[in-house]
TIMAR-669709 format. One line per 10 residues: number of its first residue (from 1); their letters; for each residue x, y, z of N, C-alpha, C, O. Coordinates in steps of 0.001 Angstrom, whole numbers, plus 500000, padded with zeros to 6 digits. Example, Ala and Ser with C-alpha at 12.3 -4.5 7.8 and 13.67 -1.06 7.14 Angstrom:
1	AS	513190,494310,507800,512300,495500,507800,513200,496700,507800,514236,496681,508465 | 512850,497750,507080,513670,498940,507140,512900,500030,507870,513409,501138,508039
end
This chain:
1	XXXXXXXXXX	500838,498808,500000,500000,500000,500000,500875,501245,500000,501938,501277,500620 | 500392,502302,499268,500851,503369,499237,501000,504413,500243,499957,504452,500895 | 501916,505349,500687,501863,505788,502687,502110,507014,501737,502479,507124,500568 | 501756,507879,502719,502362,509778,502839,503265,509763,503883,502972,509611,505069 | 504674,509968,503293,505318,510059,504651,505473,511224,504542,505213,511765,503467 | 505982,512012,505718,506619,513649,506360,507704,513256,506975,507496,512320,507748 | 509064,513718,506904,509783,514000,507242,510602,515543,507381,510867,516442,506583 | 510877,515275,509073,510561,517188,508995,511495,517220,510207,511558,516284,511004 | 512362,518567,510331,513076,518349,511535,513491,519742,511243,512882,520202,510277 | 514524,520723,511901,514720,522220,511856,515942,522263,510320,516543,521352,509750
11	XXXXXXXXXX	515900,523648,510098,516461,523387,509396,518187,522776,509570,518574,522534,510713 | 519152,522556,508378,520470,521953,508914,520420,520879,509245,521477,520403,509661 | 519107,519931,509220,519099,518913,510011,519052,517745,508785,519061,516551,509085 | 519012,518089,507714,519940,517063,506305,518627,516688,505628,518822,515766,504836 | 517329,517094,505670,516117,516490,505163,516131,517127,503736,515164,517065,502976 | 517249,517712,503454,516998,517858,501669,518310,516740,500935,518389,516092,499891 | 519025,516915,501888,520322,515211,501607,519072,514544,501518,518538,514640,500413 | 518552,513991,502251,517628,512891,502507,516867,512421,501630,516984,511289,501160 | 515786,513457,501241,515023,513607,499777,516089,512993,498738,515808,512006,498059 | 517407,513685,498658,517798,513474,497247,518360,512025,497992,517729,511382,497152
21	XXXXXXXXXX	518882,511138,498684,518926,510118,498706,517669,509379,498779,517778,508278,498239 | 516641,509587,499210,515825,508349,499173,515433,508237,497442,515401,507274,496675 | 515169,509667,497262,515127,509623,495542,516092,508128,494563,515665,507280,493779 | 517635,508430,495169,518390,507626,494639,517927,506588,494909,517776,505789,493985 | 517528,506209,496264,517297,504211,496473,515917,504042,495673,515588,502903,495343 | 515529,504558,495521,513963,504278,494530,514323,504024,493390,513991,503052,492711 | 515315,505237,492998,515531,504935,491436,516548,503495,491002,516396,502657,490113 | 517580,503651,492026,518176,502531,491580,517955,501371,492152,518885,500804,492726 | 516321,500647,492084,515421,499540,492345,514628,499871,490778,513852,499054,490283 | 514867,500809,490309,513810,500621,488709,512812,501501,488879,512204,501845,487866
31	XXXXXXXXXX	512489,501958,489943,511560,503250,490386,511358,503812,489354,512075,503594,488378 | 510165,504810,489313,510432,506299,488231,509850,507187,488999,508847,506748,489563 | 510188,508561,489283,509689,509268,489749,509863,511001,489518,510552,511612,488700 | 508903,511519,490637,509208,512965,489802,509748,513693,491613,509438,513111,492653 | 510510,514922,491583,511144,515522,492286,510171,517165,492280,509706,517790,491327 | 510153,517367,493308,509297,518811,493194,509975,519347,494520,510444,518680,495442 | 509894,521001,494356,510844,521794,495049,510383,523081,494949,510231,523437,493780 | 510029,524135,496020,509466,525065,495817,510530,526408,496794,510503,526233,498012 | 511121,527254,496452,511824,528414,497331,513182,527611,497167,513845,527894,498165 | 513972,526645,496276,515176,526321,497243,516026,527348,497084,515955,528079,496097
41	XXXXXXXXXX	517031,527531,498158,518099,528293,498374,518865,528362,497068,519333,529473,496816 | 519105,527315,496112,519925,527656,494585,519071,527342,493750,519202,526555,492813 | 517968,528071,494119,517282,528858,492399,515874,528214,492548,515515,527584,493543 | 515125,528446,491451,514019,528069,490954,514541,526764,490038,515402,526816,489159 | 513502,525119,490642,513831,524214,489845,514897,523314,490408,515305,522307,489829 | 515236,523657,491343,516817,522936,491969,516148,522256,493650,515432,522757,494518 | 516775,520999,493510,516691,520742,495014,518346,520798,495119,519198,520546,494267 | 518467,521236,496530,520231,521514,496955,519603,521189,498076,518599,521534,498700 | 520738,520200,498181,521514,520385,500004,522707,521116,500569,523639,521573,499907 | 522623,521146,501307,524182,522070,502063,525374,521204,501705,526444,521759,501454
51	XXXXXXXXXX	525298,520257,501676,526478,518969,501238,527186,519583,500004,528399,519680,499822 | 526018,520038,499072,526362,520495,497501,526112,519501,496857,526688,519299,495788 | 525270,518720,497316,524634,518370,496357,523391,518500,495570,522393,518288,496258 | 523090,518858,494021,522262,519309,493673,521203,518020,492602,521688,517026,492061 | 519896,518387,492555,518613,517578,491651,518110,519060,490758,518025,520248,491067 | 517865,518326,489611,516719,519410,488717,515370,518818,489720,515357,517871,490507 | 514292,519768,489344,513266,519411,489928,511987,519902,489330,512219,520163,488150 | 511006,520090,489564,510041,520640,489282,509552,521542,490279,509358,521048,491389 | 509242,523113,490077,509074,524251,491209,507483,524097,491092,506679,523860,490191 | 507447,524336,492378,505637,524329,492655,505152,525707,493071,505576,526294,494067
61	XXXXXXXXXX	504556,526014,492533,503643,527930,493216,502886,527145,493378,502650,525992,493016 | 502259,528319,494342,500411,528157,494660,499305,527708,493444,498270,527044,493399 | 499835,528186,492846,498986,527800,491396,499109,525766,491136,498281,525095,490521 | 500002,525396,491619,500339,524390,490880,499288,522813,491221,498633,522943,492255 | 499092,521495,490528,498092,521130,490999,498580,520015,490956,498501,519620,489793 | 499318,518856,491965,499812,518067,491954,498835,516797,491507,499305,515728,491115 | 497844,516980,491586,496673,515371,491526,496565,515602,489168,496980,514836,488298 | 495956,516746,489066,496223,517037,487526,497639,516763,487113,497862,515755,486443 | 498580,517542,487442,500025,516800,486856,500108,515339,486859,500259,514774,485776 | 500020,514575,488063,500589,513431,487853,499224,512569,487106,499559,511415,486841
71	XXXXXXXXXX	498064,512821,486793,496987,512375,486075,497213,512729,484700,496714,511989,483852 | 497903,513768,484316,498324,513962,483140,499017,513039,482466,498784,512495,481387 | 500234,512882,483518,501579,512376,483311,500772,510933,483021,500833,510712,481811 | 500124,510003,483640,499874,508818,483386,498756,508341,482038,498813,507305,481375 | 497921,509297,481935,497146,509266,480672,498027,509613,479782,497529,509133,478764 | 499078,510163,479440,499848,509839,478717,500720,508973,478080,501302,509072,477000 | 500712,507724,479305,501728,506594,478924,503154,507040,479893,504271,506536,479774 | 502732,508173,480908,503748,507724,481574,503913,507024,482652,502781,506692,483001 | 504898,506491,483590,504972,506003,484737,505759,507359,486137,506738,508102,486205 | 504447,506950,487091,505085,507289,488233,504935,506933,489729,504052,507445,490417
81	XXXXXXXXXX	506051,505815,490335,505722,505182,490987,505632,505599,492325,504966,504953,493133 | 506567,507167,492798,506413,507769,493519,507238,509286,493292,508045,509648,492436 | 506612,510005,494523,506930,511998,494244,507966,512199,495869,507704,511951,497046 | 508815,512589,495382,509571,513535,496328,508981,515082,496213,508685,515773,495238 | 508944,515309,497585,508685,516376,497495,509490,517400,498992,509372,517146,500191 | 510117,518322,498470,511042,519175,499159,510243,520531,499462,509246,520958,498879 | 510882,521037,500429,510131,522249,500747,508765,522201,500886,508138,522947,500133 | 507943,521302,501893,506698,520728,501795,505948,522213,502427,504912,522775,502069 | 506846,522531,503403,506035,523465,504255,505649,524856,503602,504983,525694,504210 | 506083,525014,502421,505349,525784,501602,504395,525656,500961,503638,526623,500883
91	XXXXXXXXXX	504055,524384,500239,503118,523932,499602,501565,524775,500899,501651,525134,502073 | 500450,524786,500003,499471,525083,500216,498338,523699,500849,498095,522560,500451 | 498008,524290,501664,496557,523032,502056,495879,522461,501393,495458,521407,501868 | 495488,522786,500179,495020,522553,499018,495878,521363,498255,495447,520240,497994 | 497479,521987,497897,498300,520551,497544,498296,519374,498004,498362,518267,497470 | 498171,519896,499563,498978,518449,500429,497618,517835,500686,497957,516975,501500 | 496024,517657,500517,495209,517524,499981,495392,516699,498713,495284,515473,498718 | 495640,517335,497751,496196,516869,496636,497136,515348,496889,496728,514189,496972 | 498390,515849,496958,498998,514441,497496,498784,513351,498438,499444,512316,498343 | 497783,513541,499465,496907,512826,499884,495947,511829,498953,495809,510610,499058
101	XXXXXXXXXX	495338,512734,498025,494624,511897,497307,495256,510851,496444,494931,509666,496359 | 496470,511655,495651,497304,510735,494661,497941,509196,495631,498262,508100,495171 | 497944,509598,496848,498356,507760,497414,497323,507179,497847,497438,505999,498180 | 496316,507698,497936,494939,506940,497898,494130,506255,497274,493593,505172,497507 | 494064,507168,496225,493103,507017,495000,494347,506147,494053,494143,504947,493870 | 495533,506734,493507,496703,506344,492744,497479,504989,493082,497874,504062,492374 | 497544,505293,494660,498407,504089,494787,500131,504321,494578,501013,503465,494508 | 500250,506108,494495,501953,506444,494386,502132,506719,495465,501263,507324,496092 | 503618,506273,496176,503809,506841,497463,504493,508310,497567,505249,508792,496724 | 504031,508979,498889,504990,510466,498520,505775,510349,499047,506016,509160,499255
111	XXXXXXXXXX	506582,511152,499553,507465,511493,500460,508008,513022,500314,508626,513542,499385 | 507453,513691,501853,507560,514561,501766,508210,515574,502796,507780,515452,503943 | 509363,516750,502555,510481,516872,503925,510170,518341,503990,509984,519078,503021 | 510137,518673,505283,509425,520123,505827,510199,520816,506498,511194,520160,506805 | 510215,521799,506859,510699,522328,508902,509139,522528,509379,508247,522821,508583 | 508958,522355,510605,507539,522648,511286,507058,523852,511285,505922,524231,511002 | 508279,524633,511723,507764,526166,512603,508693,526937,511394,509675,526572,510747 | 507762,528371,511424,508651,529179,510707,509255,530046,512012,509293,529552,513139 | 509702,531343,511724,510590,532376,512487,510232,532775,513680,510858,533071,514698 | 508767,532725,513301,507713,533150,514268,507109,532134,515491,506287,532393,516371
121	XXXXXXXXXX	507779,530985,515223,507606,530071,515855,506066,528904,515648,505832,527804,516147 | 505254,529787,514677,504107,529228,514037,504381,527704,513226,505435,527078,513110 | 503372,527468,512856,502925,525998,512102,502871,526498,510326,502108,527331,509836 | 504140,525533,509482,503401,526436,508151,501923,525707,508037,501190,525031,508759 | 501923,526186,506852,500682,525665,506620,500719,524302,505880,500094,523403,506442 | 501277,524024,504839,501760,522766,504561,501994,521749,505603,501430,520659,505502 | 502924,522056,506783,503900,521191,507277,502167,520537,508184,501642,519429,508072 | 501682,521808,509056,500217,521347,509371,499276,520548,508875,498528,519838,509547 | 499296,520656,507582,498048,520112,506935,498589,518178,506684,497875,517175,506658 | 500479,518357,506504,500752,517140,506615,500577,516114,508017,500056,515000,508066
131	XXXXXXXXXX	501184,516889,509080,500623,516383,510663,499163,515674,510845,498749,514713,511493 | 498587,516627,509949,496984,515729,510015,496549,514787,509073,495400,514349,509008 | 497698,514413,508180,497199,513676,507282,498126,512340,506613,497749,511425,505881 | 499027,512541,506996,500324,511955,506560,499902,510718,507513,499277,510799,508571 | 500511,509279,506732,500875,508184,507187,500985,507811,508170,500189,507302,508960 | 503070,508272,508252,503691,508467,508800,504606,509848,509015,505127,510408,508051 | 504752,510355,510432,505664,511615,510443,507023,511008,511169,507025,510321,512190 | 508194,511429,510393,508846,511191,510686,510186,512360,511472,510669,513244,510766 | 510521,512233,512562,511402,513439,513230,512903,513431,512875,513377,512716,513758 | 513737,513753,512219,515094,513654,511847,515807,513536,512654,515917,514429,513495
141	XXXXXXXXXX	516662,512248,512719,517627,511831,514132,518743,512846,513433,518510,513623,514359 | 519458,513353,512872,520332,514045,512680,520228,515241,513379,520029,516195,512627 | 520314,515591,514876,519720,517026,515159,520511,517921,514855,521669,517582,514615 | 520201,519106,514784,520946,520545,514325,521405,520794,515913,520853,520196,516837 | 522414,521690,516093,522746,522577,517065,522747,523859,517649,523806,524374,517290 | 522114,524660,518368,522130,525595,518893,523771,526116,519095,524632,525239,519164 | 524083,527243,519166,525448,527975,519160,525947,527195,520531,526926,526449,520516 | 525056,527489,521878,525306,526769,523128,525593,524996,523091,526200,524477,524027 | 525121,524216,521991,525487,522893,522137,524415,522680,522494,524803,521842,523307 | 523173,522678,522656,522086,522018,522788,521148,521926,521530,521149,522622,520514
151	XXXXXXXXXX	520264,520757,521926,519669,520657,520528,518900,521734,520353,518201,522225,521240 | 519020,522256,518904,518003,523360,518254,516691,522870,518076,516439,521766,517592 | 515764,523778,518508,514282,522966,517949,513857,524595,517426,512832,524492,516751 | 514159,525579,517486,513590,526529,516332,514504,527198,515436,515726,527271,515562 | 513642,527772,514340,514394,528314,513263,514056,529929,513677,512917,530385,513780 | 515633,530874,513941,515192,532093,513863,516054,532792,512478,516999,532392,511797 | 515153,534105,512460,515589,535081,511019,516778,535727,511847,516990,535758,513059 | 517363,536150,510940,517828,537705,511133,517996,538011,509880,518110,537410,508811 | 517984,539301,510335,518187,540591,509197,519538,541909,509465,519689,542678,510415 | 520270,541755,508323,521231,542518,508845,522015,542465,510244,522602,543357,510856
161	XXXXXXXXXX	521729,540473,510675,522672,540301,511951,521501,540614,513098,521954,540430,514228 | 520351,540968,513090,519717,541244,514302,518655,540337,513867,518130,540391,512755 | 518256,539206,515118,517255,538625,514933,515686,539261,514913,515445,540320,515492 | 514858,538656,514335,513519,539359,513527,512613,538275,514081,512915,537082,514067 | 511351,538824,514627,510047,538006,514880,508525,538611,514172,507359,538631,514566 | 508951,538890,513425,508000,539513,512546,508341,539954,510727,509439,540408,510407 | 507630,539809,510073,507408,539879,508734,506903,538783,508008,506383,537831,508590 | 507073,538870,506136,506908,537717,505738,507508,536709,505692,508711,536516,505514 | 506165,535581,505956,506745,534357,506163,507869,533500,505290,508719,532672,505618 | 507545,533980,504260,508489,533192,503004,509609,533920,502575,509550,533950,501346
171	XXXXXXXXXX	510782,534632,503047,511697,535142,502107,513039,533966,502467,513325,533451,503548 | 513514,533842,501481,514434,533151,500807,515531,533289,501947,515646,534455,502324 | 516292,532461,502532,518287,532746,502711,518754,531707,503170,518452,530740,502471 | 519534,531393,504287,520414,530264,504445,521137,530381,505530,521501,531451,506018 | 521377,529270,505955,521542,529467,507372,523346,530287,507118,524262,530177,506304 | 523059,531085,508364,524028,532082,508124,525527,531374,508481,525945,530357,509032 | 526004,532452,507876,527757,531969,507628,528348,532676,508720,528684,533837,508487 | 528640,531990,510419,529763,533351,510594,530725,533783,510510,531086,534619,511339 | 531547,533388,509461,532891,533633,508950,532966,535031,508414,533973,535733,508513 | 531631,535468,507728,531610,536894,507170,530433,537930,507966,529570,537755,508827
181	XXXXXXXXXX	530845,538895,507292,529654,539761,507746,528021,539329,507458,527405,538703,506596 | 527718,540050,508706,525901,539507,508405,525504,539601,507398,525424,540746,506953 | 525070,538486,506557,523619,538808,505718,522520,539541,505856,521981,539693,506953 | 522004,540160,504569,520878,541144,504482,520043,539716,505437,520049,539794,506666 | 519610,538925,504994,518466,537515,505654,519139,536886,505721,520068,536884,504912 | 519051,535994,506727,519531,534868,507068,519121,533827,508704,518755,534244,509803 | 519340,532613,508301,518332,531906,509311,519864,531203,510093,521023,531157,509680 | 519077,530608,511668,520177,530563,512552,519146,529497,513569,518265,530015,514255 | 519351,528066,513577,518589,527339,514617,519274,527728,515565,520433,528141,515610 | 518176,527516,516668,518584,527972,518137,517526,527185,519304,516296,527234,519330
191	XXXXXXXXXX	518273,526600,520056,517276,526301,521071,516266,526953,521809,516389,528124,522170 | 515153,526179,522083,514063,527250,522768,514309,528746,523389,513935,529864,523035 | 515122,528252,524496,515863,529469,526006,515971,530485,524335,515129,531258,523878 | 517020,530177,523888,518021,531677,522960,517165,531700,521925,517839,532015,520945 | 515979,531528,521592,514991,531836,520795,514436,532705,521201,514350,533784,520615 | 513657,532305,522879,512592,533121,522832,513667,534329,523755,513070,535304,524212 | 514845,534261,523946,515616,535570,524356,516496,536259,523327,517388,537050,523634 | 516127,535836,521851,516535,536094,521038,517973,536581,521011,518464,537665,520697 | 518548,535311,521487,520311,535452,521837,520829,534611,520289,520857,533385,520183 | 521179,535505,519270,522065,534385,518855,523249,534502,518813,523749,535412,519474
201	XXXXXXXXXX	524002,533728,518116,525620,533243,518349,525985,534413,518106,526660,534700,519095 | 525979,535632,517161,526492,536832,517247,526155,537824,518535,526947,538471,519220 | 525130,537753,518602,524845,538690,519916,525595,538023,521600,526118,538664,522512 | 525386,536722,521482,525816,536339,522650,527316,536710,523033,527879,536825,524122 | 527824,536879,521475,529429,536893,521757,529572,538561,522010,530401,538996,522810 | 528971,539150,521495,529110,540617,521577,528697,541126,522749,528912,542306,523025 | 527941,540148,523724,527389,540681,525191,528464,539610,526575,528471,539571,527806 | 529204,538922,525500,530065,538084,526219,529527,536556,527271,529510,536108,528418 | 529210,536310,526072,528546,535141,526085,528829,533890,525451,528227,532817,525432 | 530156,534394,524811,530500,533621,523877,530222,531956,524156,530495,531554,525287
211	XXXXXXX	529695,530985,523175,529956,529706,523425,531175,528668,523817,532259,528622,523236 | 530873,528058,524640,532100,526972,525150,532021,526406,523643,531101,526423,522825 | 533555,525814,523576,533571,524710,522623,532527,523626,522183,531469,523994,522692 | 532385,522854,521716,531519,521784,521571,532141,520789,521248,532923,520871,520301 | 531912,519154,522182,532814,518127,522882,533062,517389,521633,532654,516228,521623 | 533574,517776,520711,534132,517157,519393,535491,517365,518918,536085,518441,518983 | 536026,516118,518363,537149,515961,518307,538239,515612,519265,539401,515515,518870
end
């Protein structure tokens, strides 16, 4: 039988590696499938991971109608035995609806990789609509790290180096580099405490807070 899985964990935490590997073990069993990707960090059309590794893909807007595409695709004579799908938590309620139906009605399995919370600490709307509907949810054992060494469970913005709890939900960046100067945007997991005290690794060091090492190596 066909499942909806979710796989979802903060960002940094490898769920776009993941996608493009499970992609690979499907395909190389004889699989066929299609790749969809909406906002990634290198471009329109691209799934990337931080690894560097990159997939062509198919970009999804709001407009887009996953149950018609892949109904297309098969009245045509094509095959598709299952959909990756990246950047879930953008997708619309309406899609993930959509992909619901296609492993129901179809019989294709999805698989699909999210973050939960945006900046604001909210539910997207996608990642939600999967929680209530999905299979299986799956939590990424790979955890990300907070600057302090504890596990990260939120994603915060900053802007110009100062963390942000307000604006739109969707603008584009990457988890920040601190080797250089701040990015105009840029995202920074952080554990609960330095979330909601909006401490991150730059500010902490500038108020002398700097982080202990972390017990590696």
């Amino acid at each position: 039988m066909a499942e909806l899985h979710f796989f979802t964990g903060t960002m940094d935490s490898g769920k776009s590696t993941l996608a493009l590997q499970t992609n690979h073990n499907h395909a190389a069993r004889g699989r066929v499938g299609r790749i969809f990707t909406t906002h990634d960090r290198a471009g329109e059309a691209q799934l990337s991971s931080r690894l560097g590794l990159t997939h062509e893909a198919l970009e999804v807007n709001p407009e887009f109608d996953f149950w018609r595409y892949v109904v297309t695709a098969l009245t045509q004579g094509g095959r598709v035995d299952y959909l990756i799908c990246d950047e879930a938590q953008f997708y619309t309620r309406d899609q993930i609806d959509q992909l619901a139906k296609i492993v129901d009605e179809l019989q294709i399995d999805v698989f699909a990789f999210g973050i939960l919370t945006d900046f604001r600490t909210q539910l997207f709307e996608g990642s939600l609509r999967l929680i209530e509907l999905a299979d299986r949810v799956n939590v990424l054992q790979v955890e990300a790290l907070c600057w302090c060494g504890k596990r990260a469970t939120h994603n915060a913005r900053t802007e110009d180096g100062i963390m942000v709890t307000e604006g739109e939900v969707i603008v584009v960046g990457d988890v920040e580099d601190r080797s250089g100067p701040p990015a105009e945007v840029a995202y920074e997991v952080l554990c609960r405490q330095h979330h909601r005290r909006r401490l991150t690794a730059a500010r902490a060091k500038a108020v002398s807070l700097a982080p202990e090492p972390l017990p590696f190596g």
